[in-house]
HTML snippet that shows the backbone in 3Dmol.js (N, CA, C, O; Angstrom):
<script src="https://3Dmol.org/build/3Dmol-min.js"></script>
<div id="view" style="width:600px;height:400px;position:relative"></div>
<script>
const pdb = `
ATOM      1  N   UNK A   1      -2.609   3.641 -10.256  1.00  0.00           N
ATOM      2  CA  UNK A   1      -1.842   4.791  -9.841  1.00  0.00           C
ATOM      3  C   UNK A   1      -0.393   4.358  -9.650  1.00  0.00           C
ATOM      4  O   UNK A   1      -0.082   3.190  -9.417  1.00  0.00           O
ATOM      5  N   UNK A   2       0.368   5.236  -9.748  1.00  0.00           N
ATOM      6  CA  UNK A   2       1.779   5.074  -9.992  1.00  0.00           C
ATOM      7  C   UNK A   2       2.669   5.688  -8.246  1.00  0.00           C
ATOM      8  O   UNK A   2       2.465   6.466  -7.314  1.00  0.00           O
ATOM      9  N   UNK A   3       3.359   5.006  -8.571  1.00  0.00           N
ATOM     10  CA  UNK A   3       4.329   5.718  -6.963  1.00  0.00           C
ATOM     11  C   UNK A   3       4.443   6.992  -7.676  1.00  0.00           C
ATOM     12  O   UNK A   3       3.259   7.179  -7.959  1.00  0.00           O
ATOM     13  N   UNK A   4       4.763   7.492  -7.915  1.00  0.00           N
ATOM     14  CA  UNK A   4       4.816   8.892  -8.348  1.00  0.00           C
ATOM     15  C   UNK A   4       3.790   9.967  -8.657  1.00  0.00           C
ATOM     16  O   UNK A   4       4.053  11.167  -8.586  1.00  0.00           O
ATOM     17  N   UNK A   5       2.479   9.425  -9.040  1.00  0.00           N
ATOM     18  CA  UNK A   5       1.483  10.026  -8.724  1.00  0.00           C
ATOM     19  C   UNK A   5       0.978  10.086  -7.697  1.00  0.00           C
ATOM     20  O   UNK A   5       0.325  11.108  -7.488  1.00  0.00           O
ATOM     21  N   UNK A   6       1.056   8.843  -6.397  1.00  0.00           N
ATOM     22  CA  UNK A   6       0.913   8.926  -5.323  1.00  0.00           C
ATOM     23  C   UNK A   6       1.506   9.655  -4.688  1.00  0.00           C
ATOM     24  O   UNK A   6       0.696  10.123  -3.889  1.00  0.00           O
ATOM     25  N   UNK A   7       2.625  10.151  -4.493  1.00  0.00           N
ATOM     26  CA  UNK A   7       3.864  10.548  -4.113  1.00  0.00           C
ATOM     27  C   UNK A   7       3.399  12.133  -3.715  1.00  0.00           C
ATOM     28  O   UNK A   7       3.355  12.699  -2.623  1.00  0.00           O
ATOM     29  N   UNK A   8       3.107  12.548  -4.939  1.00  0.00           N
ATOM     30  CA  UNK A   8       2.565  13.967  -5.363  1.00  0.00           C
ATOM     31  C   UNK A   8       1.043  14.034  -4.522  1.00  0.00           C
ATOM     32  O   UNK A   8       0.798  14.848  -3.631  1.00  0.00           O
ATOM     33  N   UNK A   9       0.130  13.023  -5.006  1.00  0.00           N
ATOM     34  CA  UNK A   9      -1.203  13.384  -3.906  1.00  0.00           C
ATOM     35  C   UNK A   9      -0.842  13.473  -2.454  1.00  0.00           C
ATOM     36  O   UNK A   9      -1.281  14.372  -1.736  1.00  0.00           O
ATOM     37  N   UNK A  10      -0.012  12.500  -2.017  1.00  0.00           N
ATOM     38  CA  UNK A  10       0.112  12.200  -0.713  1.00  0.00           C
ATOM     39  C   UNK A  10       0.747  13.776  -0.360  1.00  0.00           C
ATOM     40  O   UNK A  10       0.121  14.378   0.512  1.00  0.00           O
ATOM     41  N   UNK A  11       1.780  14.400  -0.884  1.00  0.00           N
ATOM     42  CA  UNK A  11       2.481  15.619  -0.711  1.00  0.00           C
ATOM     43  C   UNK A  11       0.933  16.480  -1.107  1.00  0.00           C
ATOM     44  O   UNK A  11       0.336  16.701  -0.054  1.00  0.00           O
ATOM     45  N   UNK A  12       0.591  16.713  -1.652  1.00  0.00           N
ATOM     46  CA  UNK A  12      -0.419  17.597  -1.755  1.00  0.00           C
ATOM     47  C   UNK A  12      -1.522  18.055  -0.791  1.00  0.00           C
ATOM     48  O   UNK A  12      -2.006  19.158  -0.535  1.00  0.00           O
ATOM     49  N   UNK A  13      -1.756  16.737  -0.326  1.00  0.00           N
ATOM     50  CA  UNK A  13      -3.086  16.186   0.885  1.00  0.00           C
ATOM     51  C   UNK A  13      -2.427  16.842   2.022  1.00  0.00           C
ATOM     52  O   UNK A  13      -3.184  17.620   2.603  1.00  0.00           O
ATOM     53  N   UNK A  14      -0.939  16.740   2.641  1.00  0.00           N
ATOM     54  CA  UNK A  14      -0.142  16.754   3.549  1.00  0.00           C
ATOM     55  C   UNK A  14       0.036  18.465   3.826  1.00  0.00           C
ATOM     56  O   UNK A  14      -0.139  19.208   4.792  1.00  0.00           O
ATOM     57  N   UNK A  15       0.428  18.607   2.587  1.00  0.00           N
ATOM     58  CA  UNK A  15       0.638  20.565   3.038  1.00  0.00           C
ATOM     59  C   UNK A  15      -0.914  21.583   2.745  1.00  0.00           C
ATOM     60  O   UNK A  15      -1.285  22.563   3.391  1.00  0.00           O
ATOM     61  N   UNK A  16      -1.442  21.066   1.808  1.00  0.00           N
ATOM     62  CA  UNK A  16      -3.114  21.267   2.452  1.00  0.00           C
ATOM     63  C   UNK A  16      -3.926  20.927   3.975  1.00  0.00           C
ATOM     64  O   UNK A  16      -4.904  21.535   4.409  1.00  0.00           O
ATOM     65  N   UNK A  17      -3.579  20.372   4.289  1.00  0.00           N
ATOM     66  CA  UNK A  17      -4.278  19.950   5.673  1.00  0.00           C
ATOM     67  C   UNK A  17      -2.956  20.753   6.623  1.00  0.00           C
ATOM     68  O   UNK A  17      -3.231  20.743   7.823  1.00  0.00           O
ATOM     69  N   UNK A  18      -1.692  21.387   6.320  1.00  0.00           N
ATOM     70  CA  UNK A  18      -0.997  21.573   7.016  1.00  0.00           C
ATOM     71  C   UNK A  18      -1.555  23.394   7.217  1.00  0.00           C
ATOM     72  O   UNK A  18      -1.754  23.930   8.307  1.00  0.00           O
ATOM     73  N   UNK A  19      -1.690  23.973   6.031  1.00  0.00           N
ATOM     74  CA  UNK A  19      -2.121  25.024   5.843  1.00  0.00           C
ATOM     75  C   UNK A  19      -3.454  25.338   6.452  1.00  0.00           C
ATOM     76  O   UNK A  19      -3.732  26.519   6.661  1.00  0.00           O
ATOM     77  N   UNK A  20      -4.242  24.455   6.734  1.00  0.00           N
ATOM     78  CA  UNK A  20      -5.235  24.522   7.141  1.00  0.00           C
ATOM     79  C   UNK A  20      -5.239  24.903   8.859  1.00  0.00           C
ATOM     80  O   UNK A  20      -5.870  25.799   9.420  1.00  0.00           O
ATOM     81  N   UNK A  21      -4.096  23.665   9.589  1.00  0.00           N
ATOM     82  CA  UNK A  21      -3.943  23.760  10.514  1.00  0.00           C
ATOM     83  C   UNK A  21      -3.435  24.881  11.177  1.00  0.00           C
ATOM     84  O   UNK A  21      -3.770  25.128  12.336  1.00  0.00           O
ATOM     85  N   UNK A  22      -2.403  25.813  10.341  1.00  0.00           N
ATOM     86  CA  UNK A  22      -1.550  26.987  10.058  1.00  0.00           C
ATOM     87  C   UNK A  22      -2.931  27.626  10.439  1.00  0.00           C
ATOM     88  O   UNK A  22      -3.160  27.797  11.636  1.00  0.00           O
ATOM     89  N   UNK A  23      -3.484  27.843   9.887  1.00  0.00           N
ATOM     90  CA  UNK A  23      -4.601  28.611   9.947  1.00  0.00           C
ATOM     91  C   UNK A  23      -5.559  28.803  11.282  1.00  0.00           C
ATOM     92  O   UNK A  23      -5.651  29.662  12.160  1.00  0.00           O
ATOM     93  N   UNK A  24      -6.025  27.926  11.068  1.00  0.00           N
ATOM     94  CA  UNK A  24      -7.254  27.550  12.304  1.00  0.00           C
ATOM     95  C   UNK A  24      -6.684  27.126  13.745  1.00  0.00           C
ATOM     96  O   UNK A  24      -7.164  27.369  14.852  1.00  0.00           O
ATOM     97  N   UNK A  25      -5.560  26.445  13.417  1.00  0.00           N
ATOM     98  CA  UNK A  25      -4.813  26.051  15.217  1.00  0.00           C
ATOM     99  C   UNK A  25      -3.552  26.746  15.493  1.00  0.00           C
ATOM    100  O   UNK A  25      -3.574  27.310  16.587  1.00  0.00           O
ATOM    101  N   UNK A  26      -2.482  26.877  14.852  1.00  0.00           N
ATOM    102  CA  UNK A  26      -1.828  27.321  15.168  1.00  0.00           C
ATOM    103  C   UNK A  26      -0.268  27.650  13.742  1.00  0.00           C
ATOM    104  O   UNK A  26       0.120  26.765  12.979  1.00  0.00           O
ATOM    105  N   UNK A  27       0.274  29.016  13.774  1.00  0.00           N
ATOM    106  CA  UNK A  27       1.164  29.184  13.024  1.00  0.00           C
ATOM    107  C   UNK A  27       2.327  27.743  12.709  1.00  0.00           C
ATOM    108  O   UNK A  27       3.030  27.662  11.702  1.00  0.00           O
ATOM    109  N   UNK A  28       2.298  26.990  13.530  1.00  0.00           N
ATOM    110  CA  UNK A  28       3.681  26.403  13.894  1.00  0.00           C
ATOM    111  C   UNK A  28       3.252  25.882  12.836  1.00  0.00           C
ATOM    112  O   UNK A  28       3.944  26.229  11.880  1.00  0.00           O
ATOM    113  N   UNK A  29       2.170  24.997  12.480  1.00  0.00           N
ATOM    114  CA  UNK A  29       2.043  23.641  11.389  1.00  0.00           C
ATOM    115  C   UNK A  29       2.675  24.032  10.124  1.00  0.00           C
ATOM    116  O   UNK A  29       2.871  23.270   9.177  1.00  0.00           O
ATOM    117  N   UNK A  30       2.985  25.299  10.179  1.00  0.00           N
ATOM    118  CA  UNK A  30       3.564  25.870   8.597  1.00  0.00           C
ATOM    119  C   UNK A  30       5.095  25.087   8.487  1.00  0.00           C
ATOM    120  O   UNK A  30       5.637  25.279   7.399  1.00  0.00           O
ATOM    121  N   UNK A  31       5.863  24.243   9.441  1.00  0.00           N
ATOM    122  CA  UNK A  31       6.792  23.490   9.386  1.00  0.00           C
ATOM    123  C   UNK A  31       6.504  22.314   8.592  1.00  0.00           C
ATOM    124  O   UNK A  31       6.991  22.012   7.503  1.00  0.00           O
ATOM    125  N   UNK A  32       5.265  21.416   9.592  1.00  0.00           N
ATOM    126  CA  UNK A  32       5.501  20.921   8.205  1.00  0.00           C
ATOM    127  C   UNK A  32       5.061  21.042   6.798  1.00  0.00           C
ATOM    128  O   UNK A  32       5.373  20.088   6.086  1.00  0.00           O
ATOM    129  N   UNK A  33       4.577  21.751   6.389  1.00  0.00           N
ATOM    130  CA  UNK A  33       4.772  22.297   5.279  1.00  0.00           C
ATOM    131  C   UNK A  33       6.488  22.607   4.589  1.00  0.00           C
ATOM    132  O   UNK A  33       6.948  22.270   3.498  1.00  0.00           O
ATOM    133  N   UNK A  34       7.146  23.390   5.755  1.00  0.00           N
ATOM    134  CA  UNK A  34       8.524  23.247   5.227  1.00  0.00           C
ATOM    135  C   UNK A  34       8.823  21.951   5.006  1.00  0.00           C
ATOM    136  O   UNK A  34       9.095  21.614   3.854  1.00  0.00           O
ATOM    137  N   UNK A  35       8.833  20.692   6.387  1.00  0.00           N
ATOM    138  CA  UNK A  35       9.050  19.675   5.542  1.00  0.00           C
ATOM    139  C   UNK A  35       9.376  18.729   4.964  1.00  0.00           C
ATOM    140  O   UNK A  35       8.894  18.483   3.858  1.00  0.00           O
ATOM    141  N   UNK A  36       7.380  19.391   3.580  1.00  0.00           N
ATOM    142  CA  UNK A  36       7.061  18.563   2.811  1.00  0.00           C
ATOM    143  C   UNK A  36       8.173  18.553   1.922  1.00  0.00           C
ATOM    144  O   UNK A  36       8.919  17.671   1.498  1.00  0.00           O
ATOM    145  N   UNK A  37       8.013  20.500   1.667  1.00  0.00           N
ATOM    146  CA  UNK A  37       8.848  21.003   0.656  1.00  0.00           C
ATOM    147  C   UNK A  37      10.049  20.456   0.659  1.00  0.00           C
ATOM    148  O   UNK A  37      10.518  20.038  -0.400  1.00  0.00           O
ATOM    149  N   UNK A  38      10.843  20.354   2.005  1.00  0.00           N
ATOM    150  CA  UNK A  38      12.151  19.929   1.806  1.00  0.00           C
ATOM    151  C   UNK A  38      12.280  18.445   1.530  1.00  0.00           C
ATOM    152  O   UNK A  38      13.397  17.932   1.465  1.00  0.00           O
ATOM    153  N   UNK A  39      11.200  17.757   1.370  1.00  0.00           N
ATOM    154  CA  UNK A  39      11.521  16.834   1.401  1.00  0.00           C
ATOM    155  C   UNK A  39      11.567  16.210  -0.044  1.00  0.00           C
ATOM    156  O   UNK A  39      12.424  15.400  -0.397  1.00  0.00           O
ATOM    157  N   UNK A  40      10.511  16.697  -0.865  1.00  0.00           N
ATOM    158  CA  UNK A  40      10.207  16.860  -1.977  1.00  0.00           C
ATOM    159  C   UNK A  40      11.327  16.753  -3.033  1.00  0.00           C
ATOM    160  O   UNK A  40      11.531  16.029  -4.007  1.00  0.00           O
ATOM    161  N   UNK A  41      12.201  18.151  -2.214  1.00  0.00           N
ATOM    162  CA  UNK A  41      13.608  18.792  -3.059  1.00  0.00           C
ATOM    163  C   UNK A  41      14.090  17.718  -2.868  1.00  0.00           C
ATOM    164  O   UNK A  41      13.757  17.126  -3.895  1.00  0.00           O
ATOM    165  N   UNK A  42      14.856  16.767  -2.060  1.00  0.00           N
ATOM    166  CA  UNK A  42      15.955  15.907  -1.641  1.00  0.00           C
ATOM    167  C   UNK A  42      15.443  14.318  -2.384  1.00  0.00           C
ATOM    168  O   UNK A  42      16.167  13.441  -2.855  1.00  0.00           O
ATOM    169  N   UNK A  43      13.983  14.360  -2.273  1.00  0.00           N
ATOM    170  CA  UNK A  43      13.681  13.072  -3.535  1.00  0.00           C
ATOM    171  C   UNK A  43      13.637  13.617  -4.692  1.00  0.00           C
ATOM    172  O   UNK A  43      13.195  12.769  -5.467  1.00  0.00           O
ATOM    173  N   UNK A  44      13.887  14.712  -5.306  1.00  0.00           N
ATOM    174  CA  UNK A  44      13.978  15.257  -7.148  1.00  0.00           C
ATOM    175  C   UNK A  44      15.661  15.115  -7.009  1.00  0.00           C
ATOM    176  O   UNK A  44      16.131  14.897  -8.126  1.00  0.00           O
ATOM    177  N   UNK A  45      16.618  15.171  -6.043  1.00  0.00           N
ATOM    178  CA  UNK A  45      18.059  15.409  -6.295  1.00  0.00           C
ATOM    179  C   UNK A  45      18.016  14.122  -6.210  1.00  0.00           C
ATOM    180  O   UNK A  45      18.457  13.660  -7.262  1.00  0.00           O
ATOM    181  N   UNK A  46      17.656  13.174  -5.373  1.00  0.00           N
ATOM    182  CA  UNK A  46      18.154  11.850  -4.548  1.00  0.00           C
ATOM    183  C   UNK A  46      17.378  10.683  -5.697  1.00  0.00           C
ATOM    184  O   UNK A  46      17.999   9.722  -6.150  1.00  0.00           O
ATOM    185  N   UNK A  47      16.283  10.914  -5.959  1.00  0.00           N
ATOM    186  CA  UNK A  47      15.350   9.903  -6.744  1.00  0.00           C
ATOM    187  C   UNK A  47      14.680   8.632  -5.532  1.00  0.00           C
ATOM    188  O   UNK A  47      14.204   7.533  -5.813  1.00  0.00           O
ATOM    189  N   UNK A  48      14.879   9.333  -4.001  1.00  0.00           N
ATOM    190  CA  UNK A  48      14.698   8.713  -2.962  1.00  0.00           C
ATOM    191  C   UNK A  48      13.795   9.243  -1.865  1.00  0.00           C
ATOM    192  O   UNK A  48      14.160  10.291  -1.333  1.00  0.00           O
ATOM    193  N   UNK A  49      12.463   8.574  -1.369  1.00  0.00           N
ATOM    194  CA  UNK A  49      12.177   9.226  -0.426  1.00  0.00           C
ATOM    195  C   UNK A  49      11.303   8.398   0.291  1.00  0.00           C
ATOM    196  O   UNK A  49      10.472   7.748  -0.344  1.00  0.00           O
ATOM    197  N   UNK A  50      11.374   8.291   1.891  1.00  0.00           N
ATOM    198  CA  UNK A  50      10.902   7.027   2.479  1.00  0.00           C
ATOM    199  C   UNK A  50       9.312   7.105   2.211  1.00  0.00           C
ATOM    200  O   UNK A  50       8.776   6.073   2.617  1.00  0.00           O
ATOM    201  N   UNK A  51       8.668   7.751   1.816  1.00  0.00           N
ATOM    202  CA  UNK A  51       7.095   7.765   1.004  1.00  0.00           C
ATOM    203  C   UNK A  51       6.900   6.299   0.359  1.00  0.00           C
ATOM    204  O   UNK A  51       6.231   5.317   0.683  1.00  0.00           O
ATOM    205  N   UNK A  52       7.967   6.655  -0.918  1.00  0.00           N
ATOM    206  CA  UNK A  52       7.971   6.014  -1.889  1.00  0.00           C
ATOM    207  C   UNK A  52       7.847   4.366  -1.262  1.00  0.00           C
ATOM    208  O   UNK A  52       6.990   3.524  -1.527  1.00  0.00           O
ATOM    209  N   UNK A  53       8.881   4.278  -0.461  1.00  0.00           N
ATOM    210  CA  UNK A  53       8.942   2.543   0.129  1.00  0.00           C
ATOM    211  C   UNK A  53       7.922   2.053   0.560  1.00  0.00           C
ATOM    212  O   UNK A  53       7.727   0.842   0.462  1.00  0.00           O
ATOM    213  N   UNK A  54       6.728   3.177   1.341  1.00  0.00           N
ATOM    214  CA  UNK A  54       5.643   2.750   1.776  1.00  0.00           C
ATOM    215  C   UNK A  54       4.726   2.710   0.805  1.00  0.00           C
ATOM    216  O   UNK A  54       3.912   1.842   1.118  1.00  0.00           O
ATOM    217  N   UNK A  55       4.384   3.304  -0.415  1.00  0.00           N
ATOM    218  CA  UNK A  55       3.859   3.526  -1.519  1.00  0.00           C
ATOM    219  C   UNK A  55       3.832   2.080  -2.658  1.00  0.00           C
ATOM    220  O   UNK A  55       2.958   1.639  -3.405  1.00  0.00           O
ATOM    221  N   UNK A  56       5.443   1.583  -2.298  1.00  0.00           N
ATOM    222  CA  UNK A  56       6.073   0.364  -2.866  1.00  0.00           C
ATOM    223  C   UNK A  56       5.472  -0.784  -2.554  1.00  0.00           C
ATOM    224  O   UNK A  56       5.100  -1.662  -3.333  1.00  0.00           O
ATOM    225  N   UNK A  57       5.320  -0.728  -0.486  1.00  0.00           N
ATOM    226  CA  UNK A  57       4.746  -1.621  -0.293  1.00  0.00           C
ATOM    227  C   UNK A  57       3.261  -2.127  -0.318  1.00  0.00           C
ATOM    228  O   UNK A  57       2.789  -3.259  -0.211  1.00  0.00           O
ATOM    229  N   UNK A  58       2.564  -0.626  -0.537  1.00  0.00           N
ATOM    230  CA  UNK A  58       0.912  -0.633  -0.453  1.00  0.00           C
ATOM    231  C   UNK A  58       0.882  -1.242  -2.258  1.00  0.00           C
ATOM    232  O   UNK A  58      -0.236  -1.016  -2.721  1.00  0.00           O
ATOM    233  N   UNK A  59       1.564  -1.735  -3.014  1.00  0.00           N
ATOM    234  CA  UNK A  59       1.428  -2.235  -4.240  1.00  0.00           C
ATOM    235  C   UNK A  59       1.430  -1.325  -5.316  1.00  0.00           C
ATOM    236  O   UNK A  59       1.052  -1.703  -6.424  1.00  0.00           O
ATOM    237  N   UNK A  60       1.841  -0.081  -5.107  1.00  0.00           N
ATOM    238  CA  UNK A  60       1.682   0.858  -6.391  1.00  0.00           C
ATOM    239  C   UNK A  60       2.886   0.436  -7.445  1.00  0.00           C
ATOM    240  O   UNK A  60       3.883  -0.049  -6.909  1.00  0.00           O
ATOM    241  N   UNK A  61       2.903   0.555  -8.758  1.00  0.00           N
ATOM    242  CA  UNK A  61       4.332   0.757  -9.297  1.00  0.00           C
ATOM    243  C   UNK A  61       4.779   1.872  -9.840  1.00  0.00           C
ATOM    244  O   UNK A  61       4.000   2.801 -10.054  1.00  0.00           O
ATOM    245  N   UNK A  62       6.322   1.966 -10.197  1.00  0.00           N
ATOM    246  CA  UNK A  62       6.961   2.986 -10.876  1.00  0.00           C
ATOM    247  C   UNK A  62       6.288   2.969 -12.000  1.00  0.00           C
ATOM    248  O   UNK A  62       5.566   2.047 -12.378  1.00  0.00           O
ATOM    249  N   UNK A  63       6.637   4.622 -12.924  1.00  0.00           N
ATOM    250  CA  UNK A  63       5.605   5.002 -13.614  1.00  0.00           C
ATOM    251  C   UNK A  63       6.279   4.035 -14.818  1.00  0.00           C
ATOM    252  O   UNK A  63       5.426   3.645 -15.616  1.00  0.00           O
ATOM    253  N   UNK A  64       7.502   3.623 -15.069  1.00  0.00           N
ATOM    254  CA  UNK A  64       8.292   3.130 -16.177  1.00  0.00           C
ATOM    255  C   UNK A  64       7.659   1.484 -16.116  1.00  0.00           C
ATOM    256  O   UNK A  64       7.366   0.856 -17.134  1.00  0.00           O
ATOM    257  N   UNK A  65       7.564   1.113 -15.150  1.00  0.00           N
ATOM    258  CA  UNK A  65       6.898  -0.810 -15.191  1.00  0.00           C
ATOM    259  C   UNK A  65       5.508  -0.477 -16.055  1.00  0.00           C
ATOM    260  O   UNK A  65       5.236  -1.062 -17.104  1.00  0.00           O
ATOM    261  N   UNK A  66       4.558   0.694 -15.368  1.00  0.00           N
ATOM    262  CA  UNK A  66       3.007   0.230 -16.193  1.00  0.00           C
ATOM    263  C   UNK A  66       2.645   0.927 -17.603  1.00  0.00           C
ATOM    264  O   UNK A  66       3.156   1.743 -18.371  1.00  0.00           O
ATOM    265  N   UNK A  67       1.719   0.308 -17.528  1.00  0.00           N
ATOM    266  CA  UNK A  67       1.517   0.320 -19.020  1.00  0.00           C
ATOM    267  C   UNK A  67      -0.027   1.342 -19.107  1.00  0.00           C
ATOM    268  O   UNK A  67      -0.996   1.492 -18.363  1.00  0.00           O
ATOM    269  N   UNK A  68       0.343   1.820 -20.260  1.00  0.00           N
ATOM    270  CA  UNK A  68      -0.971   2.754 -20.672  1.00  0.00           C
ATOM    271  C   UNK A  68      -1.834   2.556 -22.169  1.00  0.00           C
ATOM    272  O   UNK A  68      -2.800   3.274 -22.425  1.00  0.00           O
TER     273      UNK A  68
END
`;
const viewer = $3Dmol.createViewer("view");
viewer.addModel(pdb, "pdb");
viewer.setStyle({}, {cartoon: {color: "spectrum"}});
viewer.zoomTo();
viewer.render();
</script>
């Protein structure tokens, strides 16, 4: 798996379980859901997002190093 596919599950897992919480506990969790979203936006402008560093360090690589 690639930091960037991770990137995307980890965001996916995050505002699913957020929606959930939205739901069943309380309206507020719909923040973070905002944010995921915002955060999302600012690593597609930036090509940066502190995910990624932890993603970096759990051993994943960029999608451009591996090979298919």
């Amino acid at each position: 798996m690639t930091v960037e596919r991770g990137l995307r599950l980890m965001a996916g897992i995050v505002i699913l379980i957020s929606l959930a919480l939205a739901h069943f506990v309380s309206i507020y969790w719909l923040w973070l859901t905002v944010f995921v979203g915002l955060n999302l936006l600012q690593s597609a402008i930036t090509d940066w997002c502190p995910a990624m560093a932890i993603l970096r360090a759990m051993g994943l690589k960029n999608a451009n190093c591996s090979t298919r």
